[in-house]
C-alpha positions in Angstrom: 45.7 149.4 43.9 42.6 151.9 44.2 42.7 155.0 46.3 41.0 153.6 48.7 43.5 151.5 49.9 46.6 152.3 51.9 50.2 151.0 52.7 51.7 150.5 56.1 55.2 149.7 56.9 55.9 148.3 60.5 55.5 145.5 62.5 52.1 146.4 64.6 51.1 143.3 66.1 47.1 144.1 67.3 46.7 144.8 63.3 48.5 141.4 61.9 46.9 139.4 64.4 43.8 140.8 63.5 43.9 140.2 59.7 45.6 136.8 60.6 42.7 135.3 62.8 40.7 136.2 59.7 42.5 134.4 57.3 41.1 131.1 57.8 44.6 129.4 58.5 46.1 128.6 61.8 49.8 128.5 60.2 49.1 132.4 59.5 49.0 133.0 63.3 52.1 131.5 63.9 54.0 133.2 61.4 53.1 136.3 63.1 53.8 135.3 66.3 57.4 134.1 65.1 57.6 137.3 63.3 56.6 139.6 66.6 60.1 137.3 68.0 61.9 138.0 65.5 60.9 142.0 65.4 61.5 141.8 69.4 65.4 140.4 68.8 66.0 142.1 65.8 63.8 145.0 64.5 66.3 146.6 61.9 66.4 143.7 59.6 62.5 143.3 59.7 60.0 143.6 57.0 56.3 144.0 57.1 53.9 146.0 54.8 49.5 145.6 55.0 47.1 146.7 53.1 44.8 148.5 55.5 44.0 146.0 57.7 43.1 143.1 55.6 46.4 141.7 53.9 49.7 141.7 55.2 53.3 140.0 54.6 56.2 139.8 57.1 59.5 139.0 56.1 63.5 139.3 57.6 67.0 140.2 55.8 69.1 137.7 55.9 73.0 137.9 54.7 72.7 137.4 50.5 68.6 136.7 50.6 64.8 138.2 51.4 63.0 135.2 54.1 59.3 135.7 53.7 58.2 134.6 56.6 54.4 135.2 56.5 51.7 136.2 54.1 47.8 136.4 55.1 44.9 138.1 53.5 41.2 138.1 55.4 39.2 135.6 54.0 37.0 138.3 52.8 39.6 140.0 50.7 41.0 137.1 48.6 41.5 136.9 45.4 41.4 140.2 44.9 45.3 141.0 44.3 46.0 141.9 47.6 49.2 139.0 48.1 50.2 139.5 44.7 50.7 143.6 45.1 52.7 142.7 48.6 54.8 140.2 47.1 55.8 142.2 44.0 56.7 145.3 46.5 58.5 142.3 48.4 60.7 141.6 45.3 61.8 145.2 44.4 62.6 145.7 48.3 65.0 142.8 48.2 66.4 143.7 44.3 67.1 147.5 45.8 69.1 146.2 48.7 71.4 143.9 46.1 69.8 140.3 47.6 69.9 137.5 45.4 67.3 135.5 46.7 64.0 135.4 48.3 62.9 131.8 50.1 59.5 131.1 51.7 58.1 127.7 52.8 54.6 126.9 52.5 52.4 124.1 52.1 49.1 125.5 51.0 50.7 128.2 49.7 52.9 126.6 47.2 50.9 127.4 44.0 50.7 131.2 45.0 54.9 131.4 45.0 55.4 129.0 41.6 52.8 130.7 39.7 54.9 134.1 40.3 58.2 132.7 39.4 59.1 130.6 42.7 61.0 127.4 42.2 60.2 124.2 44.3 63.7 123.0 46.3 63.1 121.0 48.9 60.8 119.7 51.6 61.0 120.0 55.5 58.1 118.9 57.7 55.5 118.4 55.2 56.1 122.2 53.8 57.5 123.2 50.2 60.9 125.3 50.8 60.4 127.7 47.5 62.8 130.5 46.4 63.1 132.8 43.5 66.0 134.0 42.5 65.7 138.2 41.8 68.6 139.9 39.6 69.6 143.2 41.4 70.8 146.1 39.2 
């Protein structure tokens, strides 16, 4: 990541909305509105990191495994790392607080998780549920 780029941890709504009305992908919207619930019911077992204001991912601790709930870059910062930087940052979260898994579901997504390691386990309403499983030391 250059210098020019900076971290954030917290859930601030204005900003993820932001990136996700820019990401080209109405699903991206909803997963931050569900995440702004689930921050709103319970904010301690929330997770959400962006990169300035142009990627982001949103995710909740569940008992034994990391849910990623949303991921969403602006269109005019793909493929440029961005996902790949939050997701790796996502996994050594979830291996320093002794989870075993992390599970996603995505549809257009899909490639993105297998091609880092994600395994394929099911289906459920046209989306791919995915999970990796993450050795904790």
């Amino acid at each position: 990541m250059s210098e020019q780029l900076k971290l954030y941890k917290g859930f601030d709504y204005a900003a993820l909305k932001d990136i996700a009305k820019n990401a080209n992908n109405q699903q991206i919207i909803r997963d931050v509105e569900y995440g702004k619930l689930l921050n709103h019911v319970s904010p301690t077992n929330m997770y959400c990191e962006r990169i300035n204001d142009m990627a982001f991912i949103i995710g909740q601790v569940q008992k034994e495994r990391f849910r990623i709930i949303g991921m969403g870059t602006k269109e005019a910062h793909k493929r440029k790392g961005l996902a790949g930087y939050l997701l790796k940052r996502c996994i050594q979260f979830s291996k320093e607080r002794g989870l075993k898994k992390i599970a996603t579901r995505s549809k257009s997504g899909a490639d993105f998780y297998c091609k880092r390691g994600f395994d394929v386990v099911g289906m459920r309403g046209g989306d791919y549920l995915l999970e990796l499983s993450i050795e904790t030391k």
